[in-house]
C-alpha positions in Angstrom: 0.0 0.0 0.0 1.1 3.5 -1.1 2.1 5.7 1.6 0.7 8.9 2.3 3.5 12.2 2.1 4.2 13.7 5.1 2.3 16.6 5.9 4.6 19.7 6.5 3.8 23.2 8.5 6.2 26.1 7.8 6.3 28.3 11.1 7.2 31.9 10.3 7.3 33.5 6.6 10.1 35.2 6.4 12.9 34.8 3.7 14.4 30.9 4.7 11.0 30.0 5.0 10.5 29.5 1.2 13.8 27.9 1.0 12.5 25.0 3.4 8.8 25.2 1.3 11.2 24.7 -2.1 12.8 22.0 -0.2 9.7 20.4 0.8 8.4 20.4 -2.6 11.3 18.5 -4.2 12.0 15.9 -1.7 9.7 12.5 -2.2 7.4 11.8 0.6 6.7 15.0 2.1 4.0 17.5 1.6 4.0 21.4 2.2 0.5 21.7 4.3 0.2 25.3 5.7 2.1 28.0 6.5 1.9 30.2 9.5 2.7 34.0 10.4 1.7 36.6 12.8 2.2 39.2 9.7 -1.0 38.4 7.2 0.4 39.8 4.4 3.8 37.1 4.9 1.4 34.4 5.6 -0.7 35.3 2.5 2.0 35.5 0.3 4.1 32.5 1.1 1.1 30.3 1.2 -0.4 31.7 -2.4 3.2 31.2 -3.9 3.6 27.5 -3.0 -0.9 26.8 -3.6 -1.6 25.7 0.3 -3.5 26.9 3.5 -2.4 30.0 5.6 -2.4 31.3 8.9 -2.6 33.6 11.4 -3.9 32.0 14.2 -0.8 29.9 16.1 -3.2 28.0 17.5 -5.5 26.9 14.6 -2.5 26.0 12.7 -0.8 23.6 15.0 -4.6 21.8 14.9 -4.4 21.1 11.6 -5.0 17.6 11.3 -2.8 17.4 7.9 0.2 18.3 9.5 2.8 15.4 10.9 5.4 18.0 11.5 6.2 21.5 11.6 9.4 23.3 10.1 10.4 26.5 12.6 11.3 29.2 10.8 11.1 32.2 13.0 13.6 34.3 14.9 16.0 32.4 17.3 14.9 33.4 20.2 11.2 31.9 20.0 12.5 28.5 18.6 12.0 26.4 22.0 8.6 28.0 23.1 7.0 27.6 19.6 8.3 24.1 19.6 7.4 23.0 22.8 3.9 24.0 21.6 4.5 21.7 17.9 5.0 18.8 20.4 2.2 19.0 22.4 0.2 18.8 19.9 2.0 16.1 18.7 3.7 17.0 15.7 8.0 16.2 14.6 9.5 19.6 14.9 12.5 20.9 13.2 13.6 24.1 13.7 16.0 26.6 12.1 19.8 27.0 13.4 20.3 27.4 16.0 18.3 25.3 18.2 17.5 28.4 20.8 20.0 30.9 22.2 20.4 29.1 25.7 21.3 26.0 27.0 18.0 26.0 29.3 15.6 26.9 26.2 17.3 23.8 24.5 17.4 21.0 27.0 13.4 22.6 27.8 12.5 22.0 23.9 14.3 18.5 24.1 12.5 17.3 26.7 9.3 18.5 25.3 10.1 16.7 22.1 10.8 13.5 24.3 7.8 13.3 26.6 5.7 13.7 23.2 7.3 11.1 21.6 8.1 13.3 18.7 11.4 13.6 16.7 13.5 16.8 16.9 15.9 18.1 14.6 17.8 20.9 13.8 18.6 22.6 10.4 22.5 22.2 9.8 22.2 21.2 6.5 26.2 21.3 5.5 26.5 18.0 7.1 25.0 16.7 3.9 26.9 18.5 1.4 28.9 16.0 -0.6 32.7 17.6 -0.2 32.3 17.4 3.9 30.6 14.2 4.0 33.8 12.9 1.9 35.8 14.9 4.5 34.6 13.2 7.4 34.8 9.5 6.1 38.7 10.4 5.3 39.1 11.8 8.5 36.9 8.5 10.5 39.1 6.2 8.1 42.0 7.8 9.5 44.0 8.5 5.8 45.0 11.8 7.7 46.6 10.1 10.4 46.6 11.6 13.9 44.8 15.0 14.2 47.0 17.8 15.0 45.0 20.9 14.3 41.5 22.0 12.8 40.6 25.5 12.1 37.0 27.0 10.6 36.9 30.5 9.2 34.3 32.8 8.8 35.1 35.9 7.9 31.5 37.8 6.4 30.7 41.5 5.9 27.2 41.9 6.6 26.3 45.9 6.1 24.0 47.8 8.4 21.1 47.3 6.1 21.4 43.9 6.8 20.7 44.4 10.6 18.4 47.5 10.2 16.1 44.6 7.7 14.6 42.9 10.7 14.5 43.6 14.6 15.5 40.8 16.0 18.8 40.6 14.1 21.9 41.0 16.2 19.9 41.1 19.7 20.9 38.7 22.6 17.2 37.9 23.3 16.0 36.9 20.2 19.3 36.7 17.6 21.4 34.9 20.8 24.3 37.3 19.9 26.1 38.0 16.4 28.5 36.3 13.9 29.2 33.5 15.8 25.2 31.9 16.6 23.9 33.1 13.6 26.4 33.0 10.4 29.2 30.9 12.0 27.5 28.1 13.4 27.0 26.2 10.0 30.7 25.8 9.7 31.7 25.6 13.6 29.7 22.5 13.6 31.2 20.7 10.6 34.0 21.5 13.0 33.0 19.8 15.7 31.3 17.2 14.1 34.6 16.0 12.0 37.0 17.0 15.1 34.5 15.5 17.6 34.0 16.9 21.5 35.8 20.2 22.5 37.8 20.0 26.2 38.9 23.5 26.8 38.0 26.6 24.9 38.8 30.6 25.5 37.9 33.4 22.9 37.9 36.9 22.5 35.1 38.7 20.6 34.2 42.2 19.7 31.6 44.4 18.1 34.4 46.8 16.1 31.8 47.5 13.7 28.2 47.5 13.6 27.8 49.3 17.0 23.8 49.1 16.5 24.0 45.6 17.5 24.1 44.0 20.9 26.0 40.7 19.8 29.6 40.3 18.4 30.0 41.3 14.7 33.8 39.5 15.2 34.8 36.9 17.5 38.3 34.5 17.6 38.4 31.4 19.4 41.1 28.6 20.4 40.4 25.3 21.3 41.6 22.0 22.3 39.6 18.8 21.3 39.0 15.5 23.3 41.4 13.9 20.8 44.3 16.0 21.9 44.3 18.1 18.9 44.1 21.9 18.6 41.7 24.7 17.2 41.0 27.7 16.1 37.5 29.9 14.9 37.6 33.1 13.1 34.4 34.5 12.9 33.1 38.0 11.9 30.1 40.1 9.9 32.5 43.0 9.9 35.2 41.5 7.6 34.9 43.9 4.8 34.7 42.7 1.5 33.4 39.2 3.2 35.2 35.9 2.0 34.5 32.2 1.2 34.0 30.5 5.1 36.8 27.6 4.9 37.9 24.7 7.1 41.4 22.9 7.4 42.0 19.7 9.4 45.8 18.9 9.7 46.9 15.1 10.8 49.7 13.4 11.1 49.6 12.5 7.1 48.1 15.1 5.4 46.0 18.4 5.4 42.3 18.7 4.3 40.6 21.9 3.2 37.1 22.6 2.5 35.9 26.2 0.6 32.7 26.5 0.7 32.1 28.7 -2.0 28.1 29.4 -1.7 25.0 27.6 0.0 24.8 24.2 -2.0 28.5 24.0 -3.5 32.0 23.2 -1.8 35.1 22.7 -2.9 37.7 20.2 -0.8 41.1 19.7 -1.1 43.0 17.0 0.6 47.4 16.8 0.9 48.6 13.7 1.6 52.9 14.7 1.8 53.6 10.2 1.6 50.7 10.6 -1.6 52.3 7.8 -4.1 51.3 8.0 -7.9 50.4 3.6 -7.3 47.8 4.6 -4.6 46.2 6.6 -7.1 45.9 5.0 -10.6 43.7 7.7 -12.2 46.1 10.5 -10.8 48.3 12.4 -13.3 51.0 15.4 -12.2 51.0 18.5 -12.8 54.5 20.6 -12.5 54.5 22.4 -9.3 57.7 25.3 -10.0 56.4 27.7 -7.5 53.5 29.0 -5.2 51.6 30.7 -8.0 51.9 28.5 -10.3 50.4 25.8 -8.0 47.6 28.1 -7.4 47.1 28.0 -11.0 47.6 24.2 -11.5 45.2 23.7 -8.7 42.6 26.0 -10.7 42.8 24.5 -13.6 42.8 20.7 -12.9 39.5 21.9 -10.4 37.6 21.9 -13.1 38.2 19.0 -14.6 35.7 16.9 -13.0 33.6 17.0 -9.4 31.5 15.1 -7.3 28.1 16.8 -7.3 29.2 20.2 -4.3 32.5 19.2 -4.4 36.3 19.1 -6.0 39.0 16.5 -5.0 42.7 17.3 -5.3 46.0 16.1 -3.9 49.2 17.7 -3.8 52.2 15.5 -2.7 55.1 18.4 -1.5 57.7 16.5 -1.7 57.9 15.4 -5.1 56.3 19.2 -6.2 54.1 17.8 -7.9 50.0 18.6 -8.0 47.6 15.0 -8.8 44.2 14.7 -9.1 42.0 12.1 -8.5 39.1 12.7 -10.5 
């Protein structure tokens, strides 16, 4: 017997909220139900774009009987308390990063989700980009030996505008602070989820910038990790002109670096200095005279071929050469 799609609420109109209703719409086995807003004239919009029932009324919505879950997408700060509310009702609740902007509104909105019996889950969607994914199986397999070091940078320019466009943007009550809960936190946990549990941490952070704003607009950050190795964040909204956010992971055999370029497309390098031309039977060399014209090199043979978000590369140091798998 055919099984019916999963009926899907969107939770605040604002601009991710059609991202998650595009989503919805091309992913087999869901449904985009009804959409809810405080603001009419989002509500009406949103659900006359994507053909399905709106609302105002918080309450009305959440008793729709067509709904199995309900997608969050409304300022931080209301994440657990409009969640708790999903689960009562019964409905799987996934909210936008970042969960809430405390610990306490977390664990409350966990254990909501658990007496309910309902699933929770949070919207970090790099995880399932192809170049990290590849990342963290070379890294579990251990073909980059030991960890030594990890670092994640995230050096944006966001311009007043950008905070003056809504409220709540940059507030500690409803934004949970700046660049590092907000724009960072994508990349700082493909950090700790290829690196695994952080022991000690201490960071410095600043608003240097954007003075309207009660969070950070830059923030650094060193770390050691469980697994003995060492870490740093760079995080900002203040970084004029704003540049690609990047990871590196250093072991024992080799560094890995990830660029993600743009939401939906990476590109990942991996070094391996003991990289033999045998291990890799598709590889070919590429000269590697100097810096630059590595850079080069490593431009070109990137477009060669790719994995669907991602580009593969190896460059072996000590026999200056650049090879590519793909």
């Amino acid at each position: 017997m055919k099984k019916e799609p999963v009926g899907i609420g969107i939770l605040g109109c604002g601009n991710v909220a059609a991202i998650h209703a595009e989503a919805i719409r091309h992913v087999p086995g869901l449904r985009l139900a009804a959409v809810c807003s405080r603001s009419s004239a989002s509500a009406r919009s949103l659900g006359e774009r994507f053909d399905v029932a709106w609302h105002t009324d918080f309450e009305q919505f959440l008793a729709d009987p067509s709904l199995q879950a309900v997608s969050i997408c409304t300022p931080s700060g209301t994440h657990s308390e409009l969640g708790c509310a999903a689960a009562r009702h019964g409905k799987h609740v996934l909210v936008e990063k970042p969960i809430d902007v405390s610990l306490a509104a977390a664990d409350s909105l966990i254990r909501a989700c658990e007496h309910a019996g309902v699933c929770l889950g949070v919207s970090l969607q790099s995880r399932f980009l192809d170049a990290p994914r590849i990342l963290k199986d070379a890294i579990d397999a251990g073909r980059l030996g030991t960890p030594v070091a990890a670092s994640a940078y995230i050096k944006w320019y966001r311009s007043p505008d950008y905070y003056r466009s809504a409220s709540w943007r940059g507030t500690l009550a409803l934004d949970g602070g700046g660049a590092l809960i907000n724009q960072a936190i994508h990349t700082v946990d493909l950090l700790r989820w290829m690196m695994g549990p952080v022991e000690n941490l201490s960071a410095l952070s600043a608003r240097r910038f954007h003075s309207q704003i009660e969070g950070e607009d830059a923030l650094v950050a060193a770390l050691r990790f469980r697994n003995g190795a060492l870490g740093v964040i760079e995080a900002g909204t203040s970084m004029f002109p704003g540049f690609k956010r990047r990871l590196e992971i250093t072991g024992t055999e080799g560094t890995a670096m990830a660029t993600i370029l743009r939401p939906g497309r990476c590109v990942m390098a991996r070094r391996i200095p003991r990289l033999l031309p045998g291990r890799l039977p598709t590889a070919r060399p590429i000269p590697w005279p100097s810096t630059s014209k590595a850079i080069a090199a490593s431009r070109r043979i990137s477009q060669q071929r790719s994995v669907r978000d991602g580009i593969l590369w190896w460059m072996d140091i000590r026999a200056g050469s650049l090879w590519s798998s793909f």
